[in-house]
N, C-alpha and C positions, 0 to 999 in steps of 0.2 A: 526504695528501689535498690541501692544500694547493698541493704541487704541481703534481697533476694540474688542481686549478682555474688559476692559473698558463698551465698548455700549454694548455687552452681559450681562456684569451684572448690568451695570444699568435695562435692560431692565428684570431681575430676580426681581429686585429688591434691587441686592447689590450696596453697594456705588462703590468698586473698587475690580480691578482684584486681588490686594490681599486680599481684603475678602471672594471676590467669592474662591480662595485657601484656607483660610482658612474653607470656610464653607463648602467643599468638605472634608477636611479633619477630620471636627466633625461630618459628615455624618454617622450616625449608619450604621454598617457593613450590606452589601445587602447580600442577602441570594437565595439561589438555585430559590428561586417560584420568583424571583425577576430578571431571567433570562428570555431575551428571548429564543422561544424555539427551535433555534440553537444551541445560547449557555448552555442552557440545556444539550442535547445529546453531546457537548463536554464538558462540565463539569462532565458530570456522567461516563465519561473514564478516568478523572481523581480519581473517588470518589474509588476505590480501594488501590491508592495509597498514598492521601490524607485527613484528613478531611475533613468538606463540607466548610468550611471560605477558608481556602488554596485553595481548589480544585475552588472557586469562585473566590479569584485572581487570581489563577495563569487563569482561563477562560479568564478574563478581562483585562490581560496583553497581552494577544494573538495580533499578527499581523494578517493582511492579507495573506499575501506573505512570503516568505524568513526564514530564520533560528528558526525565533521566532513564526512562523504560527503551527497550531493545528499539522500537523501529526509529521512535524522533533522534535516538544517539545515532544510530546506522545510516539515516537521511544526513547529520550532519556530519559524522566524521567525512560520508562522502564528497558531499558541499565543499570543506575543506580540503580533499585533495584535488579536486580541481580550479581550485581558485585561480584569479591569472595572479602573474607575477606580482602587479601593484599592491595588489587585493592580501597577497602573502606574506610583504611587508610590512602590512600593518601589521596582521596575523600574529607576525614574530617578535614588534617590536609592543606588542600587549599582551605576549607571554612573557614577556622580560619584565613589566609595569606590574605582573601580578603572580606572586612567587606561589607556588603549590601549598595549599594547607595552611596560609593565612588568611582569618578575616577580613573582609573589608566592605564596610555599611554603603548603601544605597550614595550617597553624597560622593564616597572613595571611588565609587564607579564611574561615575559619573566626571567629576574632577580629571582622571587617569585616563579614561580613554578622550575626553577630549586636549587633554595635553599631549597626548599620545599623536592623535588626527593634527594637530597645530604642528607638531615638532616636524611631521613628514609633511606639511606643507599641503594638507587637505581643507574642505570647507568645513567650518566647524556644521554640527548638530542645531538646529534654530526650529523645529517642530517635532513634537513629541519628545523632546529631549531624553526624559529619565527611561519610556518605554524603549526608544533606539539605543541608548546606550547599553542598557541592562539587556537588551536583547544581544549586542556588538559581545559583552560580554559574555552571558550563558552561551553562544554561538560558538566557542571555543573550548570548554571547560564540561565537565559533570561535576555540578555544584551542588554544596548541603548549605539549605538555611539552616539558620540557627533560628528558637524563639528564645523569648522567657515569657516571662506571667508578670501582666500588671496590673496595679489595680484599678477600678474603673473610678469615674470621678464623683458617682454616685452609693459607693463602699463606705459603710462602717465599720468600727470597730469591731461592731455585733456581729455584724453581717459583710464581712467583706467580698467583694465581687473580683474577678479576674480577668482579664482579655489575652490573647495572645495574640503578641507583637516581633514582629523581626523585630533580631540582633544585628544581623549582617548576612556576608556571603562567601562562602569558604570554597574556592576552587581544589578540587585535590585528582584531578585528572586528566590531561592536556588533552583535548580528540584531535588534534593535528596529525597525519601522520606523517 
């Protein structure tokens, strides 16, 4: 895989795929006229809630499918600007508990937001624990799982077998607005 990232940026013209990163990353910020115009119309439902840079990543972080695609983010970034006041407190005090772009496994979620609900003097979590938590947390975030590959417990040498297993969960987009 590696190598085919590689023959991509030689064929840019970069030397290597961590250049080509980095040169993605000195890339002046794109801006709305700089969408296609798809993502136009769903960036401009974000533009009430958003400035237009925000309202442009958070477009460009969109999925396809699944939790992280246009309408479940748009349902919730809204959810979150109406919260009541109480409800915005926590909000704020489990963006603090969970810093942007770091990992953190099923167990760290779970742990963090109920130290979090404890510290502001809430009831803890006592039914479906890991589903409400995990839920408390994607409710706030566009998250990327992480896997890897492991091996199954019926893999040989000959024949080894693989499963994929979460690593963790990587918050890299605050939807609060």
């Amino acid at each position: 895989m590696l190598l085919l990232w590689n023959s991509y940026a030689l064929e840019l013209g970069i030397g290597n795929v961590k250049q080509l990163i980095k040169s993605k990353m000195d890339t002046p910020y794109r801006g709305y006229a700089d969408l296609n115009p798809q993502k136009r119309i769903k960036c401009a439902q974000f533009l009430p809630y958003f400035d237009e840079q925000r309202s442009v990543e958070l477009t460009e972080m969109l999925d396809k499918a699944g939790e992280n695609s246009f309408k479940p983010v748009l349902a919730k970034v809204h959810i979150l600007s109406i919260e009541k006041p109480e409800v915005q407190v926590l909000n704020d005090k489990l963006y603090e508990a969970f810093p942007l772009n770091q990992q953190v496994n099923e167990a760290g979620v779970i742990s963090t937001v109920s130290k979090v609900r404890r510290e502001l003097g809430l009831q803890p979590y006592t039914q479906a624990l890991t589903a409400t938590c995990m839920s408390e947390f994607r409710k706030l975030f566009i998250v990327r799982v992480t896997h890897s590959q492991q091996l199954t417990a019926n893999s040989t040498p000959s024949n080894p077998k693989y499963r994929k297993a979460k690593d963790g969960y990587t918050p890299v987009f605050k939807l609060k607005p």
